[in-house]
PALO-990463 format. One record per residue (C-alpha): x, z, y; residue in three letters. Coordinates in steps of 0.02 Angstrom, whole numbers, padded with zeros to 5 digits, always signed. Layout:
REM residues N
XZYALA ...
This chain:
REM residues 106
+00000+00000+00000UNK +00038+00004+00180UNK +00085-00186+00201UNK +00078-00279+00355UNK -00035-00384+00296UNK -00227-00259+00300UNK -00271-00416+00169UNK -00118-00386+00035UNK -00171-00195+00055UNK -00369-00229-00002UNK -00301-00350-00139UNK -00199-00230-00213UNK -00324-00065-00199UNK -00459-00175-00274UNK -00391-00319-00368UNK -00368-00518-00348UNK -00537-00533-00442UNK -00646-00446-00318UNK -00578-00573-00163UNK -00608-00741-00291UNK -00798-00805-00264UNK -00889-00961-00302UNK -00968-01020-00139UNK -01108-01113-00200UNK -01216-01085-00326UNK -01314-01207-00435UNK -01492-01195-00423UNK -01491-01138-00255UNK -01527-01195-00086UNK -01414-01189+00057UNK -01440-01237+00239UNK -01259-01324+00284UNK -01189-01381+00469UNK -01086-01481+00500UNK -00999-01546+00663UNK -01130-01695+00669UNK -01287-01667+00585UNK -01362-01513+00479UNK -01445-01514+00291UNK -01552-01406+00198UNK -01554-01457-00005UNK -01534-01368-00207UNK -01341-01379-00244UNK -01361-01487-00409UNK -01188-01516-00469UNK -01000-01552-00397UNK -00863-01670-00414UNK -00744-01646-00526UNK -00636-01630-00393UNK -00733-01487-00292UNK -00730-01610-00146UNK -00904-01662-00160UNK -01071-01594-00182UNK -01237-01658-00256UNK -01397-01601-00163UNK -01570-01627-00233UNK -01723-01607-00142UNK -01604-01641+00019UNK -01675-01613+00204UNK -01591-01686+00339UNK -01627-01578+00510UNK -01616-01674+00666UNK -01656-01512+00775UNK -01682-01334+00692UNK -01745-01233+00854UNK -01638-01073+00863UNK -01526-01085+00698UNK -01555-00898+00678UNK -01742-00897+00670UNK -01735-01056+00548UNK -01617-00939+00436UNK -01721-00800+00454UNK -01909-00883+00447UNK -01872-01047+00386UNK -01907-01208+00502UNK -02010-01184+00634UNK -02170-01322+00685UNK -02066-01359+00800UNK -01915-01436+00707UNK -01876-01624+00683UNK -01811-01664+00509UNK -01835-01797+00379UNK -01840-01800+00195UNK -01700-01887+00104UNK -01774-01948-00068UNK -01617-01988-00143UNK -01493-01859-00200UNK -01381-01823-00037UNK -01196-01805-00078UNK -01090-01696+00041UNK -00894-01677+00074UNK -00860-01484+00068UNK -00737-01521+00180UNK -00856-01571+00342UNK -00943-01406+00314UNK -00952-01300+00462UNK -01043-01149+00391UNK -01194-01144+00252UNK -01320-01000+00225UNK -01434-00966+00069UNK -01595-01046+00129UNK -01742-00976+00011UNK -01870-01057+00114UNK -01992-01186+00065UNK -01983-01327+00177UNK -02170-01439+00219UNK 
């Protein structure tokens, strides 16, 4: 203990396995940002690579109102967004941030 580094010091009181995570989950939905656009859709599989990932049931939101009431209470009437009705790939590497979005969308 007593590094300079705060992070070495949690790693070694409570092991490399507690700080290793999968981000995403299969199964479940995720509102992502990016720089550009936003999407809401069901993380369906990955590239073998871990570069990509396959959405299902894919939203594309052109405007989201305040970002923390859409995480919070879902879209509001208010919001412009489209349906995409093919599966929606995206680059984990444009992602700004992402959120579990339990939410059904109209």
């Amino acid at each position: 203990m007593d590094h300079e580094n705060p992070v070495l010091d949690w790693i070694e009181e409570h092991g490399m396995d507690a700080a290793i995570f999968e981000p995403f989950v299969l199964g479940k939905r995720y509102y992502f940002r990016t720089a550009v656009y936003a999407v809401i859709g069901t993380v369906a599989g990955y590239s073998s690579s871990g570069a990509f990932l396959k959405l299902d049931d894919a939203i594309f939101v052109r405007d989201d109102g305040s970002y923390s009431e859409t995480v919070e209470s879902g879209l509001p009437d208010s919001a412009s967004y489209e349906a995409i009705t093919k599966p929606q790939f995206l680059h984990v590497a444009v992602i700004a941030d992402f959120v579990e979005y339990p939410h059904d969308v109209a």
